[in-house]
LOZANU-14186 format. One record per residue (C-alpha): residue in three letters; y, x negated, z. Coordinates in steps of 0.02 Angstrom, whole numbers, plus 50000, padded with zeros to 5 digits. Layout:
! residues N
ALAYXZ...
//
This chain:
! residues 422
UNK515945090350049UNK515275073750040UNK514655064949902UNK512905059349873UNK513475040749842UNK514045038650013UNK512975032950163UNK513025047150255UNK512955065550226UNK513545079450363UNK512415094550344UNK513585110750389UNK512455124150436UNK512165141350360UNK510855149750254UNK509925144850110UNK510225160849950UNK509945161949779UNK509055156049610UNK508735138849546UNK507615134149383UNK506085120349477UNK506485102949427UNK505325095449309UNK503495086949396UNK503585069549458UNK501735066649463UNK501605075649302UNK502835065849209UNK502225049249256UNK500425056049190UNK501085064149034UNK502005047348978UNK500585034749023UNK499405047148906UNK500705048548773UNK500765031048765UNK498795026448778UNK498385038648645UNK499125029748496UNK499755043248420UNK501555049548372UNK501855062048497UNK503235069248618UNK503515074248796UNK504535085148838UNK505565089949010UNK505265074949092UNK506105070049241UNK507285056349253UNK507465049249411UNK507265031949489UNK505405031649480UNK505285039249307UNK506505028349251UNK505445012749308UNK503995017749240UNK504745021349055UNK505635005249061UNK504014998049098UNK503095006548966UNK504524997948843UNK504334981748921UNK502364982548887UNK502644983948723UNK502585003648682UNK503895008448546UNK504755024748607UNK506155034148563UNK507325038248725UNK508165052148713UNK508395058948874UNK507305075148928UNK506155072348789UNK505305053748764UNK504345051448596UNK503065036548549UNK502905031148388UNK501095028448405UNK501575008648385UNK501274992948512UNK501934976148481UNK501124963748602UNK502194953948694UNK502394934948641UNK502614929048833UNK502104935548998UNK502854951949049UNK503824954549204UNK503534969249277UNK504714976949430UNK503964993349507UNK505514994049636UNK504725006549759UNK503525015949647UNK502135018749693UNK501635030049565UNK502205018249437UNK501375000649520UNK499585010249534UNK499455019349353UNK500195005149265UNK499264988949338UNK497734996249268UNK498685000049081UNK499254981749120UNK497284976049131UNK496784986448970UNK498104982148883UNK498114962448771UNK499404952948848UNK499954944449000UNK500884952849146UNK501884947549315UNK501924964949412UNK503124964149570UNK504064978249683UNK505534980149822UNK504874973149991UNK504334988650032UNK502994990449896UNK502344972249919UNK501734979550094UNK500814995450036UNK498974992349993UNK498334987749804UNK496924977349889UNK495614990949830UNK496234994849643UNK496354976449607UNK494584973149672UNK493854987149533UNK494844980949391UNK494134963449433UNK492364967549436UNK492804978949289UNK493184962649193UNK495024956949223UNK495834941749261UNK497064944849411UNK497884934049511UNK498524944349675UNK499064938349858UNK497704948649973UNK497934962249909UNK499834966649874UNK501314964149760UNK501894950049673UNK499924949849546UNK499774942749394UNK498734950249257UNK497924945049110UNK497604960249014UNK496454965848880UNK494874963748965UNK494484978149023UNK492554984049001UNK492735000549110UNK490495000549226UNK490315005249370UNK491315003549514UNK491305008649720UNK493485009749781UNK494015016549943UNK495365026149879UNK495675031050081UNK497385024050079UNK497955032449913UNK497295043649776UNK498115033149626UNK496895021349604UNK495485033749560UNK496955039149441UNK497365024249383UNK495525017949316UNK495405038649261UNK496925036049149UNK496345020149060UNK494305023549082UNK494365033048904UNK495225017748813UNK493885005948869UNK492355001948790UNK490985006348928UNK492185019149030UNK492005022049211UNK490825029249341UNK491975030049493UNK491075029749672UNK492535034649823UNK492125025949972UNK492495036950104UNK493715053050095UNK495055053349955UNK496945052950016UNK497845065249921UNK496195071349830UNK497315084549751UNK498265070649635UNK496425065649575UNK496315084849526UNK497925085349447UNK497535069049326UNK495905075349279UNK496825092349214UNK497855085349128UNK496675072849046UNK495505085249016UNK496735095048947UNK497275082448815UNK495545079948747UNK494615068348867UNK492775071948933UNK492585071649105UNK491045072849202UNK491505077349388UNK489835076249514UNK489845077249700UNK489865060349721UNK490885053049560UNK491865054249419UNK490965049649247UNK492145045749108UNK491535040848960UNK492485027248828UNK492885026648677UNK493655041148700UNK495495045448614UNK496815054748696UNK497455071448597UNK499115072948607UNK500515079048496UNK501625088748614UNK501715090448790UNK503095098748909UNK503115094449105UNK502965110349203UNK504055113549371UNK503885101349531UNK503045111649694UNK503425097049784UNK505105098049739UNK505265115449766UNK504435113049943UNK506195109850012UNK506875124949968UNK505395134950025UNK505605130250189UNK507735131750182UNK507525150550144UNK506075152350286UNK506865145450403UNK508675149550372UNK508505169650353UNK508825166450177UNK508105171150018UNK507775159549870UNK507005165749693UNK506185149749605UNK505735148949414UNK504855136249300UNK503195135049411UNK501685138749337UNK500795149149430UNK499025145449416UNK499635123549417UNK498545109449461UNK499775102249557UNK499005100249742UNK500795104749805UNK500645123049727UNK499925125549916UNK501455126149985UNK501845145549953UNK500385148450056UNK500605136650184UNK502445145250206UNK501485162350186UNK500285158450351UNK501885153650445UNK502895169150415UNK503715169350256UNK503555181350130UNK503015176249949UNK503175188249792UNK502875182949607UNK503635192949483UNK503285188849292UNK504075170449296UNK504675169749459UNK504125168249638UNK505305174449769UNK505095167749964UNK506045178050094UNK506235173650277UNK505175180650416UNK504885177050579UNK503925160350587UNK502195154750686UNK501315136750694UNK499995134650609UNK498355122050597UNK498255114550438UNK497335100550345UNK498485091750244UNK497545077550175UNK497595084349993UNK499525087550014UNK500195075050111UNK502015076550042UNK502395092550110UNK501845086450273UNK503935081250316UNK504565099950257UNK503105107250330UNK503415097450491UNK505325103350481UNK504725120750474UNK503595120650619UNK505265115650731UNK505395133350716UNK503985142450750UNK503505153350902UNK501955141850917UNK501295123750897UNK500805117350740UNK499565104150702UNK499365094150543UNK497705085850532UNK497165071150431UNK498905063650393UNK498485044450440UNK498775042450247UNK500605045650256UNK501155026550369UNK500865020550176UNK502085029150097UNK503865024350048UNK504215020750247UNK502915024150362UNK503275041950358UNK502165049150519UNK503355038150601UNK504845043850526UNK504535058750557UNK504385060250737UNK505615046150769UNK506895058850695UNK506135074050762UNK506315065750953UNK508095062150884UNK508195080950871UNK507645084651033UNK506245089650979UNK504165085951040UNK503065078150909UNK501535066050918UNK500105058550855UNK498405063450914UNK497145054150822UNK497555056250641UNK498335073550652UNK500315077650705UNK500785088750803UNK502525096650843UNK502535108350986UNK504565119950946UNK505865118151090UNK507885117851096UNK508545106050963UNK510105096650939UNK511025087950812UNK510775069350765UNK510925056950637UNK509365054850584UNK509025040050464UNK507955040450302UNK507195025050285UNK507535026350110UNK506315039150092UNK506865053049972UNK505655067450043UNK506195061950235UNK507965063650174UNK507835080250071UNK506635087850236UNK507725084650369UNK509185093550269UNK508415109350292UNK508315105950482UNK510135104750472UNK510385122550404UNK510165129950586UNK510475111350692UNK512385110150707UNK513095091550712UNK511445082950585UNK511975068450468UNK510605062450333UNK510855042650332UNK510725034750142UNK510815052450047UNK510575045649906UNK508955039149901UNK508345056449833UNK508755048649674UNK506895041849687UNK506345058449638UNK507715073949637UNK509415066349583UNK510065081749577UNK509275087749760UNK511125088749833UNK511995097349682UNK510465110449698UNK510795111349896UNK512575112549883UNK512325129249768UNK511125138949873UNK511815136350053UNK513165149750118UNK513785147150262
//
């Protein structure tokens, strides 16, 4: 077996049996910890997930100025700020996440920041989240749009603003998380359809749930400041993204994998994925805590995935075998992700053998005979953790740069290692 520091990774077929305990949310951790923090209050959060990204955005919450106590699974703040005597520097490596959320806790927040990323993240789009928080009263200094900005915080009014959040659904989440801190709040206009509208969902749960008023119409989102977060305790549920990769494993494999640690009735967008593997074939069964997903014989299906475009690479796996072609509409979203992951993803399916293409904004694979590859990553964790499944029935597949699930699942190999049987 090889280890998950090395560059490559040899996937040895077989199938995919067993239990496994959902790794605590991503999206829900990054939420939970920027609340925590903007509430002022002594408080706790527990089960949080600590991985690359998570890690970046704590470290970032420290560097802001946020006392907190560390101490591993569960983060507490003291309910204390110190400002910062000099300008804070601010790396977001790849994050995403952690770049959108916290430039707009950078613009409420006194002080002055420098906000940078890997040369990856200085090429995916801030253009439209800087442009509110400037009209919104903040001094930023940004290069057209991207990574490296500088930002004078403590400005921020909150109005009215219009963002196309078309490229990514953080930036409604972003001026959501900090709107109740500000003075006038936020009425927030989308331009256009929301990527990833299910993230916008997911914060306004968990804000809601936490004490804010939010006033949801058809057109915007009305959130009132002067508003305090309520928050003592908090405990991160299980990741359906995470678990996505498993999902598909066991459908496709002729396996069987029982999954704890999900909420059933979630906010996460990603819960979808039991039913997406449902309409291809797989069998789903909750029982009390658990959800078990059996193997069955699989089908394409047509699917809009703009609300969950994360599963679109395990879902994409999956449909390399089906009986039937599957299409994926509205995925155009997904070039701005950690790589431009449409095009990962059919560069390695091709690599496979395989038929995949873009027609307009939707992908769509059409199954045929497959053979093994090594396929790179890009340094994209959910490429990487997808295209491991594939390798369950592929002979001869090698995942390039394993180890860049550390983004978000460190322990994605350890977890892989104990459910495959060969």
């Amino acid at each position: 077996m090889k280890s998950e520091t090395q560059t490559v990774r040899d996937i040895i077929p077989g199938r995919m049996r067993g239990k496994l305990s959902a790794p605590p949310s991503k999206s829900i951790s990054h939420r939970l910890l920027i609340i925590a923090a903007l509430s002022g209050r002594k408080c706790r959060v527990d089960n949080v997930l600590r991985s690359e990204d998570l890690e970046i955005t704590l470290q970032a919450l420290s560097n802001m100025g946020f006392i907190i106590e560390d101490m591993g699974k569960t983060v507490i703040f003291t309910g204390k700020r110190k400002i910062p005597a000099q300008a804070v520097q601010l790396d977001f490596g790849n994050s995403g996440t952690s770049a959108r959320l916290l430039t707009a806790v950078a613009a409420y927040l006194p002080g002055d920041f420098i906000l940078s990323g890997s040369p990856r993240m200085q090429q995916r789009p801030m253009k439209p989240l800087l442009e509110a928080l400037i009209s919104a009263g903040t001094n930023i200094e940004h290069r057209n749009g991207f990574l490296p900005i500088t930002i004078r915080g403590g400005q921020l009014r909150g109005g009215e603003v219009v963002i196309d959040a078309s490229y990514s659904s953080q930036f409604l989440s972003a001026l959501m998380l900090v709107a109740p801190c500000t003075e006038k709040g936020f009425r927030i206009t989308p331009s256009g359809e929301v990527a990833s509208a299910g993230y916008v969902e997911l914060t306004a749960a968990l804000q809601r749930k936490y004490g804010i008023d939010i006033q949801w119409q058809k057109q915007n989102i009305f959130i009132p400041g002067s508003q305090n977060y309520q928050i003592d305790q908090a405990v991160v549920e299980g990741d359906y993204s995470n678990i996505s990769y498993f999902v598909v494993g066991a459908a496709i494999s002729g396996g069987e994998v029982q999954i704890s640690g999900l909420e059933k009735n979630s906010a996460q967008g990603d819960r979808v994925i039991l039913q997406l593997a449902k309409k291809a074939g797989a069998s789903i069964h909750w029982s009390k805590d658990r959800v078990k997903i059996t193997a069955g014989s699989l089908r394409g299906i047509d699917e809009n995935m703009n609300s969950c475009p994360d599963l679109v690479p395990s879902m994409a796996v999956m449909a390399l075998f089906a009986d039937t072609p599957s299409r994926f509409r509205q995925v155009g979203h997904l070039q701005y992700k950690e790589s431009d992951r449409l095009a990962a993803i059919i560069e390695n399916i091709r690599r496979l053998q395989g038929k995949a293409y873009l027609e307009n904004d939707n992908l769509i694979i059409q199954p045929s005979a497959l053979a093994g590859a090594s396929l790179p990553t890009y340094k994209d964790h959910r490429i990487a953790m997808s295209f491991a499944m594939a390798g369950l029935l592929i002979p001869g597949i090698r995942i390039e740069e394993p180890e860049c699930v550390q983004k978000s699942f460190p322990e994605f190999w350890h977890y892989f290692d104990q459910l495959v049987t060969q």
